[in-house]
Structures are given as C-alpha cells and as structure tokens.
C-alpha positions as CSV (number, residue, x, y, z in Angstrom):
1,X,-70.6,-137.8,112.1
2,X,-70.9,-139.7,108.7
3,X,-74.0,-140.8,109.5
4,X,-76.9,-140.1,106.3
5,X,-80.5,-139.3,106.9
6,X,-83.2,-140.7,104.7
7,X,-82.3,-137.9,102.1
8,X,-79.2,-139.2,101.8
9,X,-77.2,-135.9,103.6
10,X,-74.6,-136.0,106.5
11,X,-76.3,-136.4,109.8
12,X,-73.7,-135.1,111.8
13,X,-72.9,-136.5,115.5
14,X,-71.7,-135.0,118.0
15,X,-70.2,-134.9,121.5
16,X,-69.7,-132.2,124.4
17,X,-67.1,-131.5,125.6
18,X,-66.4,-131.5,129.6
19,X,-68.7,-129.1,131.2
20,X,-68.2,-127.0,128.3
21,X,-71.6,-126.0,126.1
22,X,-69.1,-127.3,122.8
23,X,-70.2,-129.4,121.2
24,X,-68.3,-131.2,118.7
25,X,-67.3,-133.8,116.0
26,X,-66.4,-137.1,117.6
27,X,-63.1,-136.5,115.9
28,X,-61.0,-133.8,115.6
29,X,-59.1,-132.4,112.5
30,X,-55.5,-131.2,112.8
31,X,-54.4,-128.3,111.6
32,X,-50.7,-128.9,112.2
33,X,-49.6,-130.0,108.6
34,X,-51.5,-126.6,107.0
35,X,-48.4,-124.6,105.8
36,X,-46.3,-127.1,106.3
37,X,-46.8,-130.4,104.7
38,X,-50.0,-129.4,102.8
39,X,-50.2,-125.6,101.0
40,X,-53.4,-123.3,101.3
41,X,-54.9,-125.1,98.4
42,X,-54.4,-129.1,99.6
43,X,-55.3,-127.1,103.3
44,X,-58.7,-125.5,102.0
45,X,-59.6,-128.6,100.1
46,X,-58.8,-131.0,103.1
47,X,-61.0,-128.6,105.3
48,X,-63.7,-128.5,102.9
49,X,-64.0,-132.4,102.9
50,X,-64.1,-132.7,106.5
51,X,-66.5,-130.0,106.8
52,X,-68.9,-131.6,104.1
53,X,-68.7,-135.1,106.0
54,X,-70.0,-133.3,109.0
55,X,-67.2,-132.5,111.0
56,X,-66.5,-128.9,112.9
57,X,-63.9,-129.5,115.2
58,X,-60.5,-127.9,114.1
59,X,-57.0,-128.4,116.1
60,X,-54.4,-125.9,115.3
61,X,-51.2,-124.0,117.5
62,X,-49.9,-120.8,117.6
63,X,-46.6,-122.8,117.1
64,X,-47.2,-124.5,114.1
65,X,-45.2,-125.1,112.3
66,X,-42.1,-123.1,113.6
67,X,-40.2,-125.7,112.5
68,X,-40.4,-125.6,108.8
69,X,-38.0,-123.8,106.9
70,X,-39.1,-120.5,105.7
71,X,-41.2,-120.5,108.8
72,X,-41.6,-118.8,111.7
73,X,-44.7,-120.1,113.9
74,X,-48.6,-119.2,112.8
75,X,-48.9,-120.3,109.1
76,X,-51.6,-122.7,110.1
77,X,-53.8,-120.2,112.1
78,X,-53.4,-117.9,109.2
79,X,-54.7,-120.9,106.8
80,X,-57.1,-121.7,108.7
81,X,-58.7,-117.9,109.2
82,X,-58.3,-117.5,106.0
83,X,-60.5,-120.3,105.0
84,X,-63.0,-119.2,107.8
85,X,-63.4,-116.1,106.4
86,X,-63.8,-117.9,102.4
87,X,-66.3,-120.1,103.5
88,X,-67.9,-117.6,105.9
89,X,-68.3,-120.5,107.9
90,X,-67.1,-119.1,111.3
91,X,-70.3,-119.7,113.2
92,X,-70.0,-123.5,112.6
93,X,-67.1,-124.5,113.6
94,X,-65.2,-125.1,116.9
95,X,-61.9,-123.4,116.9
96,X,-59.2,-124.9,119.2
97,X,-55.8,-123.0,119.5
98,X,-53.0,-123.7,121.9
99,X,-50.9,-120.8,123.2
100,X,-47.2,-121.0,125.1
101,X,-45.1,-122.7,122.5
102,X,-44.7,-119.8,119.8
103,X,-41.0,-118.5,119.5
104,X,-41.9,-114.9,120.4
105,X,-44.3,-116.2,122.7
106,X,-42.8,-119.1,125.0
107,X,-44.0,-119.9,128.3
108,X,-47.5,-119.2,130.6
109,X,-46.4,-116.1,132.1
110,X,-49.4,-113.9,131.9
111,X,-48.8,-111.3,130.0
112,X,-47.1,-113.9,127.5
113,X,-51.1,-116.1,127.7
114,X,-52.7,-112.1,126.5
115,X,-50.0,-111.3,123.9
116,X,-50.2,-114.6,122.3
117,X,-53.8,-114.9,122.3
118,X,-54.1,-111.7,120.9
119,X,-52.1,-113.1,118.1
120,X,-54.0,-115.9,117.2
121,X,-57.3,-113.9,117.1
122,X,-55.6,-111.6,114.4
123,X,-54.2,-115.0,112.3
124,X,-57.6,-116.8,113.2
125,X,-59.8,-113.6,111.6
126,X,-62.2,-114.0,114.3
127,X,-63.3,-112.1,117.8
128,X,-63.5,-115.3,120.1
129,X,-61.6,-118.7,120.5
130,X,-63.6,-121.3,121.6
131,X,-61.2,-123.5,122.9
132,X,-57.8,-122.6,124.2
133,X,-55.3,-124.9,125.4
134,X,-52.1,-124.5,127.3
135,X,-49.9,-126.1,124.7
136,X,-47.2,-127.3,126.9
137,X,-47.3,-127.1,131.1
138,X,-44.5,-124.2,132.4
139,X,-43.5,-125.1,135.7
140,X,-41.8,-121.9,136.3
141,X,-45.1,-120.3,136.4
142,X,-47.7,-120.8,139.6
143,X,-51.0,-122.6,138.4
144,X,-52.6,-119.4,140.5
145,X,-51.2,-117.1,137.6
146,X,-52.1,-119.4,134.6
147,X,-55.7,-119.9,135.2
148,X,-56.3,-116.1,136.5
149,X,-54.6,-115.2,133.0
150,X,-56.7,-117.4,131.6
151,X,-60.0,-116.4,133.3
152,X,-59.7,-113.2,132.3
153,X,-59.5,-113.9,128.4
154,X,-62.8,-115.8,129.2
155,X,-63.8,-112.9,130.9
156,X,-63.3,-110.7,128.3
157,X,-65.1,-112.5,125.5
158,X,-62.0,-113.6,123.7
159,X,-61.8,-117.2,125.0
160,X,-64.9,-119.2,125.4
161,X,-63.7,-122.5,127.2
162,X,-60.0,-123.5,128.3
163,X,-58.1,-126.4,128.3
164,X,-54.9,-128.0,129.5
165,X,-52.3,-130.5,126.9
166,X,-48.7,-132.2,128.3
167,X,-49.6,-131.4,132.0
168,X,-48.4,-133.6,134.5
169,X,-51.4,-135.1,137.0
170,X,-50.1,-132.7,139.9
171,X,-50.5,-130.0,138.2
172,X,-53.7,-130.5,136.4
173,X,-55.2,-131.2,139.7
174,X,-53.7,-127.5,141.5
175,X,-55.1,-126.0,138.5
176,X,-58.6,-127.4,138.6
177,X,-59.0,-127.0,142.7
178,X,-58.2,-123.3,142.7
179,X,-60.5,-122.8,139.9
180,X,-63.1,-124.2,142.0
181,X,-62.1,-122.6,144.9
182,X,-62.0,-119.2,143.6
183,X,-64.7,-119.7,141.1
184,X,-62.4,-119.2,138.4
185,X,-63.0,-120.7,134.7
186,X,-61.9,-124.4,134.6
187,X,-60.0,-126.3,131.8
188,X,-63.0,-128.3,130.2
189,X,-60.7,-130.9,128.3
190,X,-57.3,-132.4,128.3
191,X,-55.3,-132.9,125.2
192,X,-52.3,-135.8,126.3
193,X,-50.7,-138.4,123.7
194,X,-52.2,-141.0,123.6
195,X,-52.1,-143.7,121.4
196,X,-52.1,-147.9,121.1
197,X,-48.4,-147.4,121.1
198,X,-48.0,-145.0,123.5
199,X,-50.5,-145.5,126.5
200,X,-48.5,-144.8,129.7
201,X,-48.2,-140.9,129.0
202,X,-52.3,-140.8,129.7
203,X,-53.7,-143.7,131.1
204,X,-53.1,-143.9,134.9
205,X,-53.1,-141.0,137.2
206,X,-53.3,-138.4,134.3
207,X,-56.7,-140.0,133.3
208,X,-57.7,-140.6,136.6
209,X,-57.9,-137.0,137.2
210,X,-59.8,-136.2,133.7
211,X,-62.5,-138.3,135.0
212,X,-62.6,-137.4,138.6
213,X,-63.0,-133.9,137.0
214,X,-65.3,-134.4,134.6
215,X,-62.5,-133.7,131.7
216,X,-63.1,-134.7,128.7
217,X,-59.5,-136.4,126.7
218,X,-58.7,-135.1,123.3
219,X,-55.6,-137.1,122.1
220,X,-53.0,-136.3,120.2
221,X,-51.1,-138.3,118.1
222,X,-53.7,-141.0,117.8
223,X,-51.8,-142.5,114.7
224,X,-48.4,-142.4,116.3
225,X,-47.3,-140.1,113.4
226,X,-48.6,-142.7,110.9
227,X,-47.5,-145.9,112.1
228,X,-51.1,-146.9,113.4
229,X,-51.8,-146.5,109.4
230,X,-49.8,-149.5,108.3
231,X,-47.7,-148.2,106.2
232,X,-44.3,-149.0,108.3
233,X,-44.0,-153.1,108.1
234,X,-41.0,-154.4,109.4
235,X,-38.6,-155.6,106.4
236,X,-40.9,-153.2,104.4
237,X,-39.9,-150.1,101.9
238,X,-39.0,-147.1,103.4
239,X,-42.1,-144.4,103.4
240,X,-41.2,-141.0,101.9
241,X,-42.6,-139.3,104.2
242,X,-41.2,-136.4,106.9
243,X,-42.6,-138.2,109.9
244,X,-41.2,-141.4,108.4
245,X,-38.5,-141.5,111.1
246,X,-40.8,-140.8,114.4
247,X,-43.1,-143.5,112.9
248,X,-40.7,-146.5,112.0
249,X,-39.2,-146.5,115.5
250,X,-42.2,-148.4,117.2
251,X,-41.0,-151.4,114.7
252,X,-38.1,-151.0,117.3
253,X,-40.3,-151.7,119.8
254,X,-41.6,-155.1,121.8
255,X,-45.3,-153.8,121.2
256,X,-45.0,-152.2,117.5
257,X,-45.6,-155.3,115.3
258,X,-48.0,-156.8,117.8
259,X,-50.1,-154.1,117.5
260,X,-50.1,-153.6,113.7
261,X,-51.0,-157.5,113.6
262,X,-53.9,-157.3,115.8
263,X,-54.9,-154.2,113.8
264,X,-54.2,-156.1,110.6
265,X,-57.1,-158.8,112.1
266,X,-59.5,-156.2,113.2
267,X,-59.5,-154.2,110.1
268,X,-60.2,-157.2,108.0
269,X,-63.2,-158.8,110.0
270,X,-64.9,-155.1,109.3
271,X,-62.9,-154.4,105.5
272,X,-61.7,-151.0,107.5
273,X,-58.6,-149.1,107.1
274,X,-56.0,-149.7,110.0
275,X,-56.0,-146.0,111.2
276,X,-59.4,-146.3,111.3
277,X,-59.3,-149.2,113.8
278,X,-56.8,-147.5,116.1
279,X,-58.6,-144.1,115.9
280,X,-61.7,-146.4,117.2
281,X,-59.8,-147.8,120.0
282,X,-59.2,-144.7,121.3
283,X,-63.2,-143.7,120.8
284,X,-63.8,-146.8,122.8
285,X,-61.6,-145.6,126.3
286,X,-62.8,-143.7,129.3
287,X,-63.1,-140.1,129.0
288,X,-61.9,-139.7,125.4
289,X,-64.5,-137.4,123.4
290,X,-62.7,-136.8,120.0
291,X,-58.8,-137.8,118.5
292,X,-57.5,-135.4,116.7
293,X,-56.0,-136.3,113.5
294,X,-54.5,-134.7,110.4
295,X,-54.9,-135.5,106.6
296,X,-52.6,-133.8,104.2
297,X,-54.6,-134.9,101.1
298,X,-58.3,-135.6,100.7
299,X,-58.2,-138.8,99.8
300,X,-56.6,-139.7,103.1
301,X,-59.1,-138.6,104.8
302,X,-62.0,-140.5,104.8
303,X,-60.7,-143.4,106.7
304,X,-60.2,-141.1,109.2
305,X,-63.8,-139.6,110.0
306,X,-64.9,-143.6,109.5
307,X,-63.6,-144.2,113.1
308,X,-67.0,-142.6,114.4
309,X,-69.1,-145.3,112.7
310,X,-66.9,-148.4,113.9
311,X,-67.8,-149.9,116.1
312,X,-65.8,-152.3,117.7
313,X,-67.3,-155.6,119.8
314,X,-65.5,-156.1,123.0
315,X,-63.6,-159.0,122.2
316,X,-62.0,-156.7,119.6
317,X,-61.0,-153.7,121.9
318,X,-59.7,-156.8,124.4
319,X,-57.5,-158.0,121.8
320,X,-56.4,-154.5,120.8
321,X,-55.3,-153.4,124.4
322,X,-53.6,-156.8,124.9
323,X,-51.7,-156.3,121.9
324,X,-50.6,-153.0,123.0
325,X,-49.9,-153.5,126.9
C-alpha cells in the first residue's frame, strides 16, 4: 500500500477479501476512536492521511463509542459520512460497519439486523454498505434467522458482502453450511482478536474454519490496545492514555515482556517502529488479509501502514511466535 511508482506516487496494494469482489488495503483503519478520542478535525485529518498513503479500508460500528460520555452510540459513523460526503470520495473506499451492539439496537433478531442497518446508512450518507459484520454472536437468535436477515439486506442492494466478528467456531460453521445449503449470502471475512498477546481467541478451531471456508481474518485489536507499541515497559512511567489500563496488564502477564523484547530485536535489525513489527506478524499468519488499527493523530500513523512493506524473514516470525506462545 505505500509502495511509489517511478513518479514518485502511492502505488496502492491490495488484497480480496474471501470470496468477496472487495478488494482492499492490506490494513485496515479504525474508526472506533472518531468522536471519541479524536474530534471531527484530528478524524478528517487522520482519514485524509491514510487515504493519501493509499489505503481505503475503513472499520467503524454502529456502537461506537456508546461509551463516552456525552455519547450515545454512532458518532463515528456520523464522522466518517461526513467525511465521505467532503471528500466525495465514496466510490473509493470500502466501508465496513458492524450492527448488533448499539444501545437501541442490541442483539441479531431480524428486525433489530434491518432497523440498525438502516441507521448506519443514514449516519454513513451513503445507499450501500459494503461490508457488514455481526458485531458480536447472539446466541439467543437461530443462525437460520441471522443470515436470512442478512441475505435480504444483500438482496436489497443495501449490503454488499457480510461478515461475522466474536463468533464462536460452532456457530460460524451452522452459519456458513446453511448459507450454502440454501444458497443464501455467506460471511466473506471474520473479524476475531487476535494479537501476539492474545492468540488463543483465534488461532485453533476458529481459524481452522476461516480457512476451511475460504474466510478471510480481519483482526481486531492487533496492538493489544497499545501495548504492542512499546510504550508500557515494565518499571516504566505511566502512559496517559484512556486505554492505558487494558494495555499495562499484559506486563502482568508470563508472555508480555517476552514479547516486547523479541519485538524490541526485530524492530531494530529493520530500524521499524514496534507496532509496526507486531502488525507484520499478523500479515505473516494463515488467512489474515488486513489488521485493523486506529491512529488518533497523524503522526502516529505512518508506522502503522509501514506493516505492509515489512517484511519479515522466517527466522523472525519463529522468534516472534515463540516469544508469544
């Protein structure tokens, strides 16, 4: 993705997604912190950089961010359309939404999946998602009524792919087999945490199933709330930051400082950034296509999109995912 041509202009790369016809930036922007951590102007700035360095993926929520004071769910849709329809850009960029999580919206019941869609495409400004996930699996609901709810937002031009995130492997693989077997639209992507501190949630039956259906995996969390950064060192100053607490509690952990030290080699054999290691791990395993990650400012954000261009020697993912085991 930050690839130049001869002239000196981003060459963008690109992956596809599952069976989908997406195709998209080998990583992934978050939307999550627009509203929240980062107003419309640090938003619109952040999305302008990432744009100009090639990228069009976007990851946003219905739900976020909810949890903010002053909030209420759908500020960062609302930034983002807002910035779609500015840049009049729309064409040009993949739009991934998740639906389910939103306080007047919880839950996979159908006619919650069509009322909360409907919401997004007003915030969003546009006529068609193109990638909508199931934010969180709801076990009270059959998989038969998810995916028919879903099928019919494809069918009616408002959805153009689906996908599935926090699913357990069980119920990924109902939902796949009776969209096969009633010829039903299919998730085309899986969005699990997944991190080098936090493998066991995907790798394992969850991935085996991604593969064995041609899924592609688009991780969340592939910093581990910024601890993959290096900024949380064990004796170290506290970081003023509001996922400073979620992040300092892999130092806790038996793998935490292993990991940041094998990073700490890594990064310095290639003078990288060590998010930008971590995000290339995860660009090096099975089925993952593109980790999504969020930068609140624009100066944090090229050592993000430099995780395409690394690329690590085998030795170096070995060491890595020994680390982290």
């Amino acid at each position: 993705m930050t690839s130049t041509s001869a002239s000196g202009s981003p060459s963008p790369w690109r992956t596809t997604l599952g069976a989908s016809d997406l195709s998209v930036s080998p990583l992934s922007l978050g939307g999550n912190v627009f509203g929240w951590t980062a107003d419309t102007e640090q938003s619109f700035a952040v999305l302008d950089a990432y744009t100009a360095a090639g990228g069009n993926f976007i990851d946003t929520a219905d739900v976020y961010s909810a949890w903010a004071p002053g909030n209420s769910g759908g500020e960062s849709e609302t930034v983002l359309g807002e910035w779609l329809a500015a840049r009049g850009n729309r064409a040009e960029i993949v739009v991934a939404t998740k639906v389910g999580s939103h306080p007047e919206y919880r839950g996979l019941k159908a006619a919650t999946i069509a009322a909360a869609t409907e919401q997004s495409l007003r915030r969003l400004g546009t006529d068609t998602i193109d990638l909508l996930y199931t934010h969180f699996d709801d076990e009270s609901t059959p998989v038969e009524e998810i995916v028919t709810a879903l099928d019919a937002l494809v069918r009616a031009g408002k959805v153009r792919h689906i996908a599935a995130s926090n699913i357990s492997p069980r119920r990924l693989t109902d939902s796949l087999e009776f969209s096969r077997r009633e010829g039903l639209a299919a998730y085309v992507a899986l969005q699990p945490r997944y991190n080098l501190v936090s493998r066991d949630s995907y790798e394992g039956e969850l991935a085996d199933v991604a593969a064995a259906f041609g899924l592609s995996a688009v991780p969340y969390a592939g910093l581990a709330a910024g601890f993959l950064t290096g900024k949380y060192r064990p004796g170290g100053a506290a970081v003023d930051s509001v996922r400073a607490a979620g992040a300092s509690k892999y130092l806790e952990t038996p793998t935490g400082p292993k990991v940041l030290e094998a990073l700490d080699t890594v990064a310095a054999a290639h003078g990288a950034e060590l998010g930008t290691v971590a995000l290339a791990w995860l660009l090096a395993q099975p089925t993952v296509a593109a980790p999504i990650a969020s930068a609140r400012t624009v100066e944090q954000l090229p050592g993000l999109v430099a995780a395409i261009d690394l690329e690590l020697g085998a030795d170096e993912i070995q060491l890595l995912t020994a680390a982290s085991a």
